[in-house]
VEXGU-13481 format. One record per residue (C-alpha): x, z, y. Coordinates in steps of 0.1 Angstrom, whole numbers, padded with zeros to 4 digits, always signed. Layout:
REM residues N
XZY
...
This chain:
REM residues 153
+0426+0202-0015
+0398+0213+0010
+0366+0199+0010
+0350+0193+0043
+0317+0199+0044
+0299+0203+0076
+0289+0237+0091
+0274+0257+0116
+0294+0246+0150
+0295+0284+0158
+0318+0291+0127
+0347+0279+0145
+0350+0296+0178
+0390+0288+0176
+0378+0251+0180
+0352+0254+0208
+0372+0280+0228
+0410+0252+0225
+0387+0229+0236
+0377+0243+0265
+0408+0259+0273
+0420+0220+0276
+0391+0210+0297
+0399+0231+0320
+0432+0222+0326
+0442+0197+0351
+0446+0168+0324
+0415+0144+0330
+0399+0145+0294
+0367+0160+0308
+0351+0165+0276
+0360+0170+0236
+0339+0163+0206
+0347+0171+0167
+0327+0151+0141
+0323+0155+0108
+0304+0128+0089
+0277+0133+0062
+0279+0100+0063
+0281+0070+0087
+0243+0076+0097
+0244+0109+0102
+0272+0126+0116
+0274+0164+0119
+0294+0180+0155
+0317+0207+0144
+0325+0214+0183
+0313+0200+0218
+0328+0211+0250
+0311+0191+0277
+0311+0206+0316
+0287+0199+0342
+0311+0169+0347
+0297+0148+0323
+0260+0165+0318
+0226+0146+0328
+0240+0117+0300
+0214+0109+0272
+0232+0125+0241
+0211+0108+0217
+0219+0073+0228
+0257+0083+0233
+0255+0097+0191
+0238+0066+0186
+0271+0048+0202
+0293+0071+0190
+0280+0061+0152
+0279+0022+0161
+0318+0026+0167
+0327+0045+0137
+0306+0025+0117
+0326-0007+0128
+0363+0003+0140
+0388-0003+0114
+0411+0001+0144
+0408+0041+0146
+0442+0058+0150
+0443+0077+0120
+0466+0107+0118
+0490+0112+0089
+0506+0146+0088
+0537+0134+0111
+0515+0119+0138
+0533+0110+0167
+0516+0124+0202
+0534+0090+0220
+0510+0065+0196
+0486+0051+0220
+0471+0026+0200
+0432+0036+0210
+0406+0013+0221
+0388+0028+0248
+0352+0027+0252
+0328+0034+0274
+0293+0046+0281
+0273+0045+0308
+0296+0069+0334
+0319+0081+0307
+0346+0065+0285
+0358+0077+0258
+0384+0073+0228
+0380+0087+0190
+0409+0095+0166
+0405+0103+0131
+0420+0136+0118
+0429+0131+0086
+0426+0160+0053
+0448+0162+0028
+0416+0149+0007
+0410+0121+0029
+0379+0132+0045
+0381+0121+0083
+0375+0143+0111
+0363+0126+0141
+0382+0139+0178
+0362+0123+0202
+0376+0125+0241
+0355+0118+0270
+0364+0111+0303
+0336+0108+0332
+0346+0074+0350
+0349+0087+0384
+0383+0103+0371
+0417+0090+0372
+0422+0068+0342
+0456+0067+0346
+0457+0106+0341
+0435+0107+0314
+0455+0079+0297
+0487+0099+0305
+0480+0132+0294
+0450+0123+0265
+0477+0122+0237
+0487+0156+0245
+0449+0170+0242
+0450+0155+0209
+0480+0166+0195
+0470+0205+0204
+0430+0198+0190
+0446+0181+0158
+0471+0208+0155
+0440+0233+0154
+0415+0212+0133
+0445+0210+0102
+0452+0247+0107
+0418+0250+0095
+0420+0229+0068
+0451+0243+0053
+0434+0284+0057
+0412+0266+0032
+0380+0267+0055
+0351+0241+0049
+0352+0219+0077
């Protein structure tokens, strides 16, 4: 089994440059976010890719609401192994101009991984909500890879 432990976010390039290959595309989820918690109060980022898009927001109160919905949702789509990329069982949230959903990825020692997706409000819901499932298969896909080659995330 791996241990996740929390790291530097520049140890995993793989993550940071996926993620921004799939912001770039023309799928809505304007921004991605992996979390791995120390614990509830203090959670550590593994990999942010947030464009212009969604910049000017206060990132302190949005890690503050970011950690007032993991600390309360016991409605998280957690990931087995055989996810299925149709499940979209997510509560969306939203922040101030962004929403946003969270999955948890999880290890085969049942540490979560947080996926956060954001999506700045001005942009097609309906597109974000069509294609977010997608994102999330690829950036779960890539964050278990990781796991498995035994690397402390």
């Amino acid at each position: 089994m791996t241990t996740i432990k929390p790291a530097n976010v520049k140890t995993y390039p793989q993550l940071q440059e996926l993620a921004q290959h799939l912001c770039e595309k023309d799928n809505h989820v304007d921004g991605i976010l992996v979390l791995c918690p120390r614990n509830h109060d203090n959670q550590f980022f593994l990999t942010t890719y947030a464009p212009e898009k969604i910049q000017g927001i206060d990132v302190e109160a949005f890690g503050g609401s970011l950690l007032g919905v993991l600390k309360t949702a016991e409605d998280l789509v957690l990931s087995e192994s055989g996810f299925e990329t149709g499940d979209t069982r997510t509560i969306i949230y939203e922040f101030n101009s962004l929403i946003f959903v969270i999955y948890s990825v999880r290890g085969e020692n049942l540490q979560d991984v947080y996926l956060v997706l954001l999506n700045a409000t001005e942009a097609d819901l309906g597109a974000f909500n069509a294609n977010r499932n997608q994102v999330r298969a690829q950036m779960e896909v890539a964050i278990k890879g990781l796991m498995k080659q035994g690397m402390n995330i």
